[in-house]
Biotite code that builds the C-alpha atoms (Angstrom):
import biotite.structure as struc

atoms = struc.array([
    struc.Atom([-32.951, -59.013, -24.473], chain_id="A", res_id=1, res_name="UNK", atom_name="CA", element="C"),
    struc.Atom([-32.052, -58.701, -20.659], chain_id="A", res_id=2, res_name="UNK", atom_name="CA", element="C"),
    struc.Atom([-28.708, -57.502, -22.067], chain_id="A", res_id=3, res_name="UNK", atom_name="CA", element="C"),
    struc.Atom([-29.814, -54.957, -23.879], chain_id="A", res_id=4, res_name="UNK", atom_name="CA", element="C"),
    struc.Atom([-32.069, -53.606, -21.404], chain_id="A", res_id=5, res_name="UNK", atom_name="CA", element="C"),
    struc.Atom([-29.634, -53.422, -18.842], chain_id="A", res_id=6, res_name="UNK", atom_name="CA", element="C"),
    struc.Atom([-27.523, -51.165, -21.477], chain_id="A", res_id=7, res_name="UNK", atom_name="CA", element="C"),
    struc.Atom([-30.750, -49.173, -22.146], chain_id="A", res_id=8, res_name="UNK", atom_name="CA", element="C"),
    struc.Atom([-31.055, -48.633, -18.166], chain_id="A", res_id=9, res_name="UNK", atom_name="CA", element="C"),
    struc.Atom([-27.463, -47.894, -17.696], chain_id="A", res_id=10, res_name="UNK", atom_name="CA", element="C"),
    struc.Atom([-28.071, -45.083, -20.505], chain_id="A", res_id=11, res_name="UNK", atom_name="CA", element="C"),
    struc.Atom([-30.335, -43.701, -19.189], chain_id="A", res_id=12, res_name="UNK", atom_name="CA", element="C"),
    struc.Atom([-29.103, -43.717, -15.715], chain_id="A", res_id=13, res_name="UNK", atom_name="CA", element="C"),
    struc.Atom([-26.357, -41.788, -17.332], chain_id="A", res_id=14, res_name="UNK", atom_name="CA", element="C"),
    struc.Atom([-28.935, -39.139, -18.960], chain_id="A", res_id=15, res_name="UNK", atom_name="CA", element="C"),
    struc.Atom([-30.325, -38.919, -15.567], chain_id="A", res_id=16, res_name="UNK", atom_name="CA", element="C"),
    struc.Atom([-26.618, -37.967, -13.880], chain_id="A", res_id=17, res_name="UNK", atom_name="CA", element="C"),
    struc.Atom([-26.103, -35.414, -16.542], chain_id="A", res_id=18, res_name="UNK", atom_name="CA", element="C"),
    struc.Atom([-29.558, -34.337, -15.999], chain_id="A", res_id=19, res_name="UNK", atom_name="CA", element="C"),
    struc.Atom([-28.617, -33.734, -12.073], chain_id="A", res_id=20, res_name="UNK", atom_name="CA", element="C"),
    struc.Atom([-25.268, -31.869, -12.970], chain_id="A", res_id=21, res_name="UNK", atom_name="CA", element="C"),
    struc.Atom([-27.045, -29.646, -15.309], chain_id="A", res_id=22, res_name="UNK", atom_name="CA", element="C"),
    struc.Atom([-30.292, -28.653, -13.447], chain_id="A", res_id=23, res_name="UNK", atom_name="CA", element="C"),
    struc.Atom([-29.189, -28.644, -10.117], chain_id="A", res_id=24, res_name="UNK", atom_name="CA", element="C"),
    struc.Atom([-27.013, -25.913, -10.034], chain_id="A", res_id=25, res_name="UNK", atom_name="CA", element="C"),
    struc.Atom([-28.955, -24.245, -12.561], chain_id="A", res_id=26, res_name="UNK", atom_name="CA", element="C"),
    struc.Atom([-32.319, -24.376, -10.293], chain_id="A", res_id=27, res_name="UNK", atom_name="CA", element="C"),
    struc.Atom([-34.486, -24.635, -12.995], chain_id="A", res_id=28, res_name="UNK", atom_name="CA", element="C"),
    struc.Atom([-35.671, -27.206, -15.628], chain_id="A", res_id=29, res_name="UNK", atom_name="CA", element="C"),
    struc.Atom([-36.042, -24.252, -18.206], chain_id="A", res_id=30, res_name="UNK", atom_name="CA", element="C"),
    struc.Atom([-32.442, -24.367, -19.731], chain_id="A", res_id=31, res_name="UNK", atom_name="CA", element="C"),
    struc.Atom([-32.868, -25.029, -23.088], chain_id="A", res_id=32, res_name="UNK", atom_name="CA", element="C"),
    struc.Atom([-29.197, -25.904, -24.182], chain_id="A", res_id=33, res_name="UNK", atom_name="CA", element="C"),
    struc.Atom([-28.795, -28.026, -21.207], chain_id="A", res_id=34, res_name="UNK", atom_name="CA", element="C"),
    struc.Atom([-31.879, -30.580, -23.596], chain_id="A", res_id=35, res_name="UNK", atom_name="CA", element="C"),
    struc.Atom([-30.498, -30.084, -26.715], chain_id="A", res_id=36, res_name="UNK", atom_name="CA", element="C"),
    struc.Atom([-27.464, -31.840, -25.044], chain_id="A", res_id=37, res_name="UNK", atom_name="CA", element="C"),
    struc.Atom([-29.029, -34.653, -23.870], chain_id="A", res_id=38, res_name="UNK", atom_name="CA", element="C"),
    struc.Atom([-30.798, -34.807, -26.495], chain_id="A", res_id=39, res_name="UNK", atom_name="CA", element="C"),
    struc.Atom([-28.015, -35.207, -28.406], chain_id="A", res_id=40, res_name="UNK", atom_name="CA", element="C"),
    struc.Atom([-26.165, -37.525, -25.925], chain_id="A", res_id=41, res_name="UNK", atom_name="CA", element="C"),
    struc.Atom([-28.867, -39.816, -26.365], chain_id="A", res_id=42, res_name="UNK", atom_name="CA", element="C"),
    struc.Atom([-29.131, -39.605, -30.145], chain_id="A", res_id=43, res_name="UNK", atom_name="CA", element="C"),
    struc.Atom([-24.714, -40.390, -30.189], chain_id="A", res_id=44, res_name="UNK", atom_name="CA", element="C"),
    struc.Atom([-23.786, -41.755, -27.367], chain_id="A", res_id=45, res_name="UNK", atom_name="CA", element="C"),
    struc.Atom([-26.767, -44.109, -25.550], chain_id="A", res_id=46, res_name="UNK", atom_name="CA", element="C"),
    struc.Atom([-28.585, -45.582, -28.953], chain_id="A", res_id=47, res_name="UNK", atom_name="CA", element="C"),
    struc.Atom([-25.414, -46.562, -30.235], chain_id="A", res_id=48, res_name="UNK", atom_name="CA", element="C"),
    struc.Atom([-24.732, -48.539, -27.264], chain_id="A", res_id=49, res_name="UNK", atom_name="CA", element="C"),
    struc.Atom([-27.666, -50.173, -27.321], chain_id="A", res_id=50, res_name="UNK", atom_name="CA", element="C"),
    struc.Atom([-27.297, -51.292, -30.918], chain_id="A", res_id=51, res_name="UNK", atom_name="CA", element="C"),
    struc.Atom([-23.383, -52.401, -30.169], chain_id="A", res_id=52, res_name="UNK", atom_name="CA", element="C"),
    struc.Atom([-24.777, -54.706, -27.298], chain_id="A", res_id=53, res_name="UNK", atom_name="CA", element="C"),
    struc.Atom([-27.059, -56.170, -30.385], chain_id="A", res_id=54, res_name="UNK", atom_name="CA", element="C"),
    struc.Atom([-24.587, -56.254, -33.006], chain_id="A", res_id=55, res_name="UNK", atom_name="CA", element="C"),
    struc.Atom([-21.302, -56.818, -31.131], chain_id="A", res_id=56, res_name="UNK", atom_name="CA", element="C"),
    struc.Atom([-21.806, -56.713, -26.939], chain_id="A", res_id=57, res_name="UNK", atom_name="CA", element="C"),
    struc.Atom([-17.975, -57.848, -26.389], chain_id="A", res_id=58, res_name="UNK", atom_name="CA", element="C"),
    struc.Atom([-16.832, -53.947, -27.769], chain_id="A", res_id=59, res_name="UNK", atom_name="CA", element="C"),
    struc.Atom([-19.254, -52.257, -25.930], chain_id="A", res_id=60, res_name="UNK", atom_name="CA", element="C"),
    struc.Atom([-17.989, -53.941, -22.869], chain_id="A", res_id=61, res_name="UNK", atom_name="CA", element="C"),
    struc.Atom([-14.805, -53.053, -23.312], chain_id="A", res_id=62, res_name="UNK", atom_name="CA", element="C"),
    struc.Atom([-15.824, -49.502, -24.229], chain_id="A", res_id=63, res_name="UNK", atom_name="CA", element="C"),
    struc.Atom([-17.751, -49.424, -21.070], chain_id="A", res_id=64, res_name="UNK", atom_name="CA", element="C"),
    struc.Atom([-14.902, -50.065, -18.362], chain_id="A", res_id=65, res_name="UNK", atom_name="CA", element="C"),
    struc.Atom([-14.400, -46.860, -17.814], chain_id="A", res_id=66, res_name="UNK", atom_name="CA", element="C"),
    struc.Atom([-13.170, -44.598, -14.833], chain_id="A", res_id=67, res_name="UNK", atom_name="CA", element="C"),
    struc.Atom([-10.643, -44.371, -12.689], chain_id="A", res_id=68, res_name="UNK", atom_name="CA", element="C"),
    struc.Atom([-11.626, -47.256, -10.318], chain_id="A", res_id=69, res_name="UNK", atom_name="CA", element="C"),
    struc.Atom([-11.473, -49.369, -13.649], chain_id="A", res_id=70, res_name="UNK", atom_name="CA", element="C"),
    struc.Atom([-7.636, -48.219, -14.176], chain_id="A", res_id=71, res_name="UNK", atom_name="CA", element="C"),
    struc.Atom([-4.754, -50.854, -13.659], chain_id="A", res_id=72, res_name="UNK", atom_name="CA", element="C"),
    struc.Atom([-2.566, -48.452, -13.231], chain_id="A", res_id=73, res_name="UNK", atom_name="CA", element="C"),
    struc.Atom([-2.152, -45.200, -10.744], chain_id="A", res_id=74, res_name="UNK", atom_name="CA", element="C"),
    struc.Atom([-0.805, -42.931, -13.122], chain_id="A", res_id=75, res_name="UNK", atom_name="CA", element="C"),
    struc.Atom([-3.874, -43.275, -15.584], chain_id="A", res_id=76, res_name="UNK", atom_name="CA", element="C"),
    struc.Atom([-6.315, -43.285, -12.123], chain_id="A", res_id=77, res_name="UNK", atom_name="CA", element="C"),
    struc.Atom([-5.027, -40.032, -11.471], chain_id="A", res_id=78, res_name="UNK", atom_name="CA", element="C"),
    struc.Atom([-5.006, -38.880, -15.307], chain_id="A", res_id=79, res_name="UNK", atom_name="CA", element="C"),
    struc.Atom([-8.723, -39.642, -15.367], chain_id="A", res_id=80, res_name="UNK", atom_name="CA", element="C"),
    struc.Atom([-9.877, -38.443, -11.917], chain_id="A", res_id=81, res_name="UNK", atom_name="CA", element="C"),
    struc.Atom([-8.570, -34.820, -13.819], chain_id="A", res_id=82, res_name="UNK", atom_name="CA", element="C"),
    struc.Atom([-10.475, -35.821, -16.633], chain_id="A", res_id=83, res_name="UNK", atom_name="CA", element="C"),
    struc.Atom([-13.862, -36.519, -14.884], chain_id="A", res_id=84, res_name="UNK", atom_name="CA", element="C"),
    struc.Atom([-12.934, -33.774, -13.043], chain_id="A", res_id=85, res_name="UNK", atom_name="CA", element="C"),
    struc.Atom([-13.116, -31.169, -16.231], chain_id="A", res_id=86, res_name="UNK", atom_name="CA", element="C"),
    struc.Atom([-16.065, -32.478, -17.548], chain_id="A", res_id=87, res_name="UNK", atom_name="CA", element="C"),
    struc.Atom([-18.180, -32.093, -14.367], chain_id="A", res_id=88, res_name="UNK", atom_name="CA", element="C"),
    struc.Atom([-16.470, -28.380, -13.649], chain_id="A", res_id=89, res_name="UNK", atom_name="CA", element="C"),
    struc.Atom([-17.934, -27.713, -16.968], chain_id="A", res_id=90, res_name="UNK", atom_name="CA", element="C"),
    struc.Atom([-21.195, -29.417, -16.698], chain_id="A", res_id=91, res_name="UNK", atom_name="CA", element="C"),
    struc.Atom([-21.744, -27.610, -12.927], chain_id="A", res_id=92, res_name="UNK", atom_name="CA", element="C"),
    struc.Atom([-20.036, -24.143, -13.934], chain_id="A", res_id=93, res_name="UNK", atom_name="CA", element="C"),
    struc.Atom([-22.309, -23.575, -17.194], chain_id="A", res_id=94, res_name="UNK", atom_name="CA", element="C"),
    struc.Atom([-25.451, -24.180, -15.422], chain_id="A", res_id=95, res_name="UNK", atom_name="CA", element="C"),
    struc.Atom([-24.365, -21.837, -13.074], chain_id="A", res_id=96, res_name="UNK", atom_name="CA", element="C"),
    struc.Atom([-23.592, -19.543, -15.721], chain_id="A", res_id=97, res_name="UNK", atom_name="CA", element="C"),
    struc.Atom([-27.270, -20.041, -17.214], chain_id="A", res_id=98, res_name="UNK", atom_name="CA", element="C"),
    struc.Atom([-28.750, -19.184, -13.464], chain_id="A", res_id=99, res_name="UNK", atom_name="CA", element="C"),
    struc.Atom([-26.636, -15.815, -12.857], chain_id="A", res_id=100, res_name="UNK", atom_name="CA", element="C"),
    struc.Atom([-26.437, -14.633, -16.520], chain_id="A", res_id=101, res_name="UNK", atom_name="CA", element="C"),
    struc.Atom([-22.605, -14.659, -16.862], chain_id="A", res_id=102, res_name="UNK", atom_name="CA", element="C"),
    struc.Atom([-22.468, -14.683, -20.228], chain_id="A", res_id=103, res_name="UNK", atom_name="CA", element="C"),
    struc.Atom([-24.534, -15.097, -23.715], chain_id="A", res_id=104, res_name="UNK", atom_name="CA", element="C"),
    struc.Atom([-23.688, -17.377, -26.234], chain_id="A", res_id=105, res_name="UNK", atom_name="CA", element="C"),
    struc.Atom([-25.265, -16.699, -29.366], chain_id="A", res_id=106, res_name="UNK", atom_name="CA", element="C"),
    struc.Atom([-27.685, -19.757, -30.851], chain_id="A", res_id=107, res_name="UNK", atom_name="CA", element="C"),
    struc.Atom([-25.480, -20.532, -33.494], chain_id="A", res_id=108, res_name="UNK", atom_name="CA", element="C"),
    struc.Atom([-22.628, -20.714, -31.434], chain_id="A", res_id=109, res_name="UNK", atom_name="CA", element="C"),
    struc.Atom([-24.645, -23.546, -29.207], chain_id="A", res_id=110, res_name="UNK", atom_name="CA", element="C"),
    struc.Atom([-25.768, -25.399, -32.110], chain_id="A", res_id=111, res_name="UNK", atom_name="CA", element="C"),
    struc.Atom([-22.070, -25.902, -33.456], chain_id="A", res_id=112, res_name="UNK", atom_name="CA", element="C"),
    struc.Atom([-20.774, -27.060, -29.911], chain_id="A", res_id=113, res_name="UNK", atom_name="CA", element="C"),
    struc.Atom([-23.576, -29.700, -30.299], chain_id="A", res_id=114, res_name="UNK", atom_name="CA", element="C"),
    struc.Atom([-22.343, -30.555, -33.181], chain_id="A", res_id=115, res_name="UNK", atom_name="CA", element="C"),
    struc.Atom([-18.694, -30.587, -32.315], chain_id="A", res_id=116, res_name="UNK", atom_name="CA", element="C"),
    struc.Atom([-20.306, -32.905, -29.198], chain_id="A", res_id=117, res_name="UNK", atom_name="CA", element="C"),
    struc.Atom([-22.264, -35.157, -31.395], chain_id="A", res_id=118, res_name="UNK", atom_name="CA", element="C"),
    struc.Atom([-19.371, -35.984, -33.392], chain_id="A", res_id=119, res_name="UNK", atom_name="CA", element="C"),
    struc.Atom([-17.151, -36.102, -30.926], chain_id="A", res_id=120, res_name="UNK", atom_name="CA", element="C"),
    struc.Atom([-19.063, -38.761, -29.003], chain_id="A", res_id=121, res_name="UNK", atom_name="CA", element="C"),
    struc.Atom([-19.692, -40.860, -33.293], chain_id="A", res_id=122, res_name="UNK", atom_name="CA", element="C"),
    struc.Atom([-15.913, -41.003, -33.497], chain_id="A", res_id=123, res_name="UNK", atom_name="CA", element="C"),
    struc.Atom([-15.755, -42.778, -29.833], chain_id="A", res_id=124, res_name="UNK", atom_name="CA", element="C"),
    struc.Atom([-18.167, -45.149, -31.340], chain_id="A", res_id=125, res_name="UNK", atom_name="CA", element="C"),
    struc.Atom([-16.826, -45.898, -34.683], chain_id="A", res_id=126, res_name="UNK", atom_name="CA", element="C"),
    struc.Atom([-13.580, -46.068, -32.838], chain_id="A", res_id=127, res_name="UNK", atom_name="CA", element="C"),
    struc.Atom([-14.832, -49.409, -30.990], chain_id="A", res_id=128, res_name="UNK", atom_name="CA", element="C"),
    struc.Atom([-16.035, -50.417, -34.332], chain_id="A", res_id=129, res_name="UNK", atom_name="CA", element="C"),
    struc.Atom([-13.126, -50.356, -36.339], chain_id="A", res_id=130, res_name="UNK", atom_name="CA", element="C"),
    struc.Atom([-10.763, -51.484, -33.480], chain_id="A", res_id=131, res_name="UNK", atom_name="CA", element="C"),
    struc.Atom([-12.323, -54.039, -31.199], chain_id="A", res_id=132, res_name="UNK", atom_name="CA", element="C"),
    struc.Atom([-9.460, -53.920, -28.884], chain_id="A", res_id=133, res_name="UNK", atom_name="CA", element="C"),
    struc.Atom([-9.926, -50.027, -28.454], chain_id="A", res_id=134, res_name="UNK", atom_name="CA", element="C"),
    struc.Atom([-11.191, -49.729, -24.767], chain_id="A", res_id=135, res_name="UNK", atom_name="CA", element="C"),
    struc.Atom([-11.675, -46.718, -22.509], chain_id="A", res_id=136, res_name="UNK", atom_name="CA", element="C"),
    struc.Atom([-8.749, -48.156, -20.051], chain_id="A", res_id=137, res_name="UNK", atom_name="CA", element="C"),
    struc.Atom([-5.569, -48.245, -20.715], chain_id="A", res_id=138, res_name="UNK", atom_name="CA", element="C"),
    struc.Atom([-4.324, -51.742, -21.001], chain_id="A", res_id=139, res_name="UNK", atom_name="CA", element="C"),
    struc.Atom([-2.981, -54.269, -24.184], chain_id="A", res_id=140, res_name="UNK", atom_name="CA", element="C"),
    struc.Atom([-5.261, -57.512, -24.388], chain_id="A", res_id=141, res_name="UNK", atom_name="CA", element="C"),
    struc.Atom([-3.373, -61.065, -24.838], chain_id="A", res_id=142, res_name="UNK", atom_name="CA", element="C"),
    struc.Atom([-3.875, -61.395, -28.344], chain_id="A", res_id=143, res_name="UNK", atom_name="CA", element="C"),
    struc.Atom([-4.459, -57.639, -29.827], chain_id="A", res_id=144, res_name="UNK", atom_name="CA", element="C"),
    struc.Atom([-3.020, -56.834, -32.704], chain_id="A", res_id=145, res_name="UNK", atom_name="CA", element="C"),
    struc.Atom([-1.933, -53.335, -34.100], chain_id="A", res_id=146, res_name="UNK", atom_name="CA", element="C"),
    struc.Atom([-4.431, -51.262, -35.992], chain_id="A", res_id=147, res_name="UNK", atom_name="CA", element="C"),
    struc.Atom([-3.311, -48.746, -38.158], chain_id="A", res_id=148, res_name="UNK", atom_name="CA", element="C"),
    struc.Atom([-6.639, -48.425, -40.742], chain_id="A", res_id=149, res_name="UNK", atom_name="CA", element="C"),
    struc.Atom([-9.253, -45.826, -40.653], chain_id="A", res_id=150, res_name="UNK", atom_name="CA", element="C"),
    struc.Atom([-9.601, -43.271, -38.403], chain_id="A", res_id=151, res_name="UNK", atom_name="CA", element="C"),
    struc.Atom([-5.754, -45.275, -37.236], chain_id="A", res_id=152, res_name="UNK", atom_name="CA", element="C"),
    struc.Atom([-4.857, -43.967, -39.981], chain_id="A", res_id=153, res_name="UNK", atom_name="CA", element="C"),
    struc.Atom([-4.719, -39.911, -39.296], chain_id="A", res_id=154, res_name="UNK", atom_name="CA", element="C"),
    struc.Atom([-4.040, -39.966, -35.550], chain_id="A", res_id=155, res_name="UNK", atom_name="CA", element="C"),
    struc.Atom([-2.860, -42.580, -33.018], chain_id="A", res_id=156, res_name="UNK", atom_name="CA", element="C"),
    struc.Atom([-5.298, -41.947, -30.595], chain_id="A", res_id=157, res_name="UNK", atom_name="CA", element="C"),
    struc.Atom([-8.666, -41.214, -32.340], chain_id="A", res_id=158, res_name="UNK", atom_name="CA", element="C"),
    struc.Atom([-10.906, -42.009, -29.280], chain_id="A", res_id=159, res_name="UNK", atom_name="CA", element="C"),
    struc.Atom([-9.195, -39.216, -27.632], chain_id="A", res_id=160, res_name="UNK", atom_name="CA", element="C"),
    struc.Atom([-9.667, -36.849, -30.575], chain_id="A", res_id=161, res_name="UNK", atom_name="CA", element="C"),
    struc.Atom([-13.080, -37.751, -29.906], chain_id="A", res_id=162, res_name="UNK", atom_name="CA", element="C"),
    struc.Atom([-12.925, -36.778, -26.485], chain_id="A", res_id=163, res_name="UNK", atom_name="CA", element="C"),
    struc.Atom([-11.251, -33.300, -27.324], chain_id="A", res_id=164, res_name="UNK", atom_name="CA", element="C"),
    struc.Atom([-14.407, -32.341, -29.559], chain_id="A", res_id=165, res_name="UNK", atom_name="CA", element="C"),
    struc.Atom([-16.223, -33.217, -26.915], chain_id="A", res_id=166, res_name="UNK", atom_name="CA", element="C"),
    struc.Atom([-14.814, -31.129, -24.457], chain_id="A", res_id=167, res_name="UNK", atom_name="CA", element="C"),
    struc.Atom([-14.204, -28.297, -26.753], chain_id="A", res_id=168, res_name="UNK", atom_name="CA", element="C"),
    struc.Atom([-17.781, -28.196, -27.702], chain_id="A", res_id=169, res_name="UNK", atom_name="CA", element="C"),
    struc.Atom([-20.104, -28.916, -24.181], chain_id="A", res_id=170, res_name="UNK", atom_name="CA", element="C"),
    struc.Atom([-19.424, -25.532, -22.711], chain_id="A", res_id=171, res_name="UNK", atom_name="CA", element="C"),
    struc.Atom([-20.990, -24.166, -26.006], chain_id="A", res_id=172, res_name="UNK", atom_name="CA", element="C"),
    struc.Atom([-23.581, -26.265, -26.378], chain_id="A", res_id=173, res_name="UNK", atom_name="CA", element="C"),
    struc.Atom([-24.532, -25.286, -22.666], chain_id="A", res_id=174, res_name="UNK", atom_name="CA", element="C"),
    struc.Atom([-24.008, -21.500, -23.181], chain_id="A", res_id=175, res_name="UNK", atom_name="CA", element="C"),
    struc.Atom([-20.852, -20.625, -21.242], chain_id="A", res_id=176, res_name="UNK", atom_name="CA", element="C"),
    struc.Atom([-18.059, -19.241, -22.356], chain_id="A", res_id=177, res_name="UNK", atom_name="CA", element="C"),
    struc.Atom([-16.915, -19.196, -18.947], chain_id="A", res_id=178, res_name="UNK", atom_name="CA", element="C"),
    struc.Atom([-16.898, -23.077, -19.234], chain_id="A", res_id=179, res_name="UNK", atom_name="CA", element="C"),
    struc.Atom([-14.586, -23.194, -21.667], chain_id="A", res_id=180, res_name="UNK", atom_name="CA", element="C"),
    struc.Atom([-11.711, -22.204, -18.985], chain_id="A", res_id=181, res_name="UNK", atom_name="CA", element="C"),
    struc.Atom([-11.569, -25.872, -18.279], chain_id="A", res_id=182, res_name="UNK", atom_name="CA", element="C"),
    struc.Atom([-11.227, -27.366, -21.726], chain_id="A", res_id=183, res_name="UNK", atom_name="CA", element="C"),
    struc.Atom([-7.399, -26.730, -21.270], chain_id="A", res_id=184, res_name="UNK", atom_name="CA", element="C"),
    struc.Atom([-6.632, -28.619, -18.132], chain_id="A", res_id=185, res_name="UNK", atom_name="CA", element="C"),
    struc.Atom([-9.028, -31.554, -19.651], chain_id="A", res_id=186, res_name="UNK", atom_name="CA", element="C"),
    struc.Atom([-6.834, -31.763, -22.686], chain_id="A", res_id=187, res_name="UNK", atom_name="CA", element="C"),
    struc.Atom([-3.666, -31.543, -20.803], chain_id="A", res_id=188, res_name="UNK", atom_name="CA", element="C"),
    struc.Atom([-4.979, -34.605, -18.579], chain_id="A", res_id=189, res_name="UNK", atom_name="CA", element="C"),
    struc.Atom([-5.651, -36.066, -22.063], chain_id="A", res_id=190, res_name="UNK", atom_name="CA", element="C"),
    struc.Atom([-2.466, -35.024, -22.900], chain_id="A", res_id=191, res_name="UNK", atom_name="CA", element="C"),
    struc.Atom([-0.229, -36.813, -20.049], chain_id="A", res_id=192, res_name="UNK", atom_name="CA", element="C"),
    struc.Atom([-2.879, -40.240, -20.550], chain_id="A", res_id=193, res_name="UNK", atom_name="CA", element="C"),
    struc.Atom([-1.418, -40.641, -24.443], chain_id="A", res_id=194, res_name="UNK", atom_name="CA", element="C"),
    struc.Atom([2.159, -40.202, -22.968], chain_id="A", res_id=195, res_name="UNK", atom_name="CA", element="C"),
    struc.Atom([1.858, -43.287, -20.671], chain_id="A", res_id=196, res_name="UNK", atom_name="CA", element="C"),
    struc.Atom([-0.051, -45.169, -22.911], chain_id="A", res_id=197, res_name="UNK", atom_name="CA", element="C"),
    struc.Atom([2.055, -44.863, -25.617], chain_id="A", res_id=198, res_name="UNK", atom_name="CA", element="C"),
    struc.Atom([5.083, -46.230, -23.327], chain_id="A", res_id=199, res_name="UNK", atom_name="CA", element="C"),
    struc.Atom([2.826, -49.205, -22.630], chain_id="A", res_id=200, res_name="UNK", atom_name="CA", element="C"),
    struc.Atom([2.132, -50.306, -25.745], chain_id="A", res_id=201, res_name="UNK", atom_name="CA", element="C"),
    struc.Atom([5.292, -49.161, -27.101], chain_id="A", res_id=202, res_name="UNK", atom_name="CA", element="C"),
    struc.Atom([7.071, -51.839, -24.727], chain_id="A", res_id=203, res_name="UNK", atom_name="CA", element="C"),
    struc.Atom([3.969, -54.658, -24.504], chain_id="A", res_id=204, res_name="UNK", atom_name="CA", element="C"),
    struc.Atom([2.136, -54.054, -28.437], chain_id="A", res_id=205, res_name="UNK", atom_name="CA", element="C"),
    struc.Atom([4.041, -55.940, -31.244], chain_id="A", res_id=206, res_name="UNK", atom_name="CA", element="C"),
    struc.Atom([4.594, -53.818, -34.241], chain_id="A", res_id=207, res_name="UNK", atom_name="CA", element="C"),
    struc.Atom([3.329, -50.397, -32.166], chain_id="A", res_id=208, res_name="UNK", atom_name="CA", element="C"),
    struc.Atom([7.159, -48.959, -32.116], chain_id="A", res_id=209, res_name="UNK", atom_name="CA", element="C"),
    struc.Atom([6.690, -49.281, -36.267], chain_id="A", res_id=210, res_name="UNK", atom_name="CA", element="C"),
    struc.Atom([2.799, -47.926, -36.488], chain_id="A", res_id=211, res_name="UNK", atom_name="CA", element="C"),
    struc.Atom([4.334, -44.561, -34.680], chain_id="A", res_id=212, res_name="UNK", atom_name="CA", element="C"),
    struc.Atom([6.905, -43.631, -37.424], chain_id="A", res_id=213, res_name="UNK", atom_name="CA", element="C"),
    struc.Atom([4.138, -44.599, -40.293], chain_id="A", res_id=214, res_name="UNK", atom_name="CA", element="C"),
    struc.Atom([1.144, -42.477, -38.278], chain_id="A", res_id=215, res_name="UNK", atom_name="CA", element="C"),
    struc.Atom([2.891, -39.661, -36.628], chain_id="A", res_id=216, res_name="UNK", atom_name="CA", element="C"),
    struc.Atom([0.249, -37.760, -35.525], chain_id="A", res_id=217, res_name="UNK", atom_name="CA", element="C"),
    struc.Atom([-1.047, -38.672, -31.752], chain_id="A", res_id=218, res_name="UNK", atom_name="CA", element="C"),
    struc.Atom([-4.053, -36.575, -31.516], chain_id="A", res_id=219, res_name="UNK", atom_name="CA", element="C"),
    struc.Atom([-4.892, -33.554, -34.306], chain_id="A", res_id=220, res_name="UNK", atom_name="CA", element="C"),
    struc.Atom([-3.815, -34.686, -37.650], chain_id="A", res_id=221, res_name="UNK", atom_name="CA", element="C"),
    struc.Atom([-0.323, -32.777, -38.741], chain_id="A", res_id=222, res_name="UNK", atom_name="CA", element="C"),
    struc.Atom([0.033, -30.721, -35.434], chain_id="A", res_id=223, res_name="UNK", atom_name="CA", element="C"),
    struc.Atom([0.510, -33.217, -32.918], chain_id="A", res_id=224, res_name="UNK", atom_name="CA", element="C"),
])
């Protein structure tokens, strides 16, 4: 039980730093996008980790290294600092946005970036489910073991498809389409990551060289 209130805290520390981001620059609590998002975050991203520290705590703790300080190596320190980096420019520039009026984005338009958020941030989770090696570092555990079913099965990299709804559907579901100027450089940090981590697995995964030529797809299924 300590366990999983120490996950529930760390959630909702996280709702709280979100929360900051958001309101801050924005100078007012009355941004209505800004909760539907955390609403949603908690619905997709902090309930489910409470119920993997219940049902299967070693994934969620390998789902939860995360960051660059967590990185072994300084290529995918750097790749993620750019990463962070996006997310927060978003985050700060479309609450800004809301508190100056830069630009209106229509209702609808905010509801389907929440969606494109919410199952953005499902896929991370059933990507820890059906892989319990996945991890949000880049790194190949002693025993792991290729996995090629599932969501394996259209892309290489699902977790970071995951991550591309994600970004491609925040600065909607905060109301910016000035936001969405950094969705680019976030995928292109995304990008470089699946480069080096497909040369690390490629030379330290058995059978990882062979899952390539049977899944070709890396990120969007049949474009790339």
């Amino acid at each position: 039980m300590n366990a999983v209130l120490r996950v529930a805290a760390l959630g909702f520390g996280q709702l709280l730093a979100i929360g900051l981001l958001l309101f801050a620059p924005a100078g007012t609590f009355d941004y209505p996008q800004a909760w539907a998002f955390l609403a949603v975050f908690a619905l997709t991203a902090w309930l489910p980790s409470i119920y993997l520290q219940i049902t299967n705590p070693v994934v969620l703790q390998r789902r939860m290294r995360s960051g660059p300080i967590a990185e072994g190596r300084l290529v995918q320190k750097i790749v993620m600092i750019g990463l962070y980096g996006s997310l927060v420019a978003i985050c700060v520039v479309s609450a800004l946005d809301h508190r100056f009026g830069w630009s209106a984005v229509p209702v609808g338009l905010c509801l389907f970036g929440n969606i494109l958020v919410g199952a953005g941030l499902v896929v991370t989770v059933v990507v820890a489910i059906q892989n319990t090696y996945a991890s949000t570092t880049v790194q190949v555990e002693t025993d792991q073991k290729v996995v090629s079913s599932g969501l394996y099965g259209l892309v290489r990299h699902p977790m970071y498809t995951g991550n591309v709804l994600i970004l491609v559907g925040l600065p909607l579901a905060l109301g910016s389409f000035w936001a969405l100027a950094f969705v680019m450089p976030g995928v292109a940090v995304l990008a470089a990551r699946i480069h080096d981590e497909e040369r690390l697995l490629g030379d330290e995964l058995d059978g990882y060289r062979e899952y390539t030529q049977r899944v070709r797809s890396r990120l969007i299924p049949y474009m790339w």
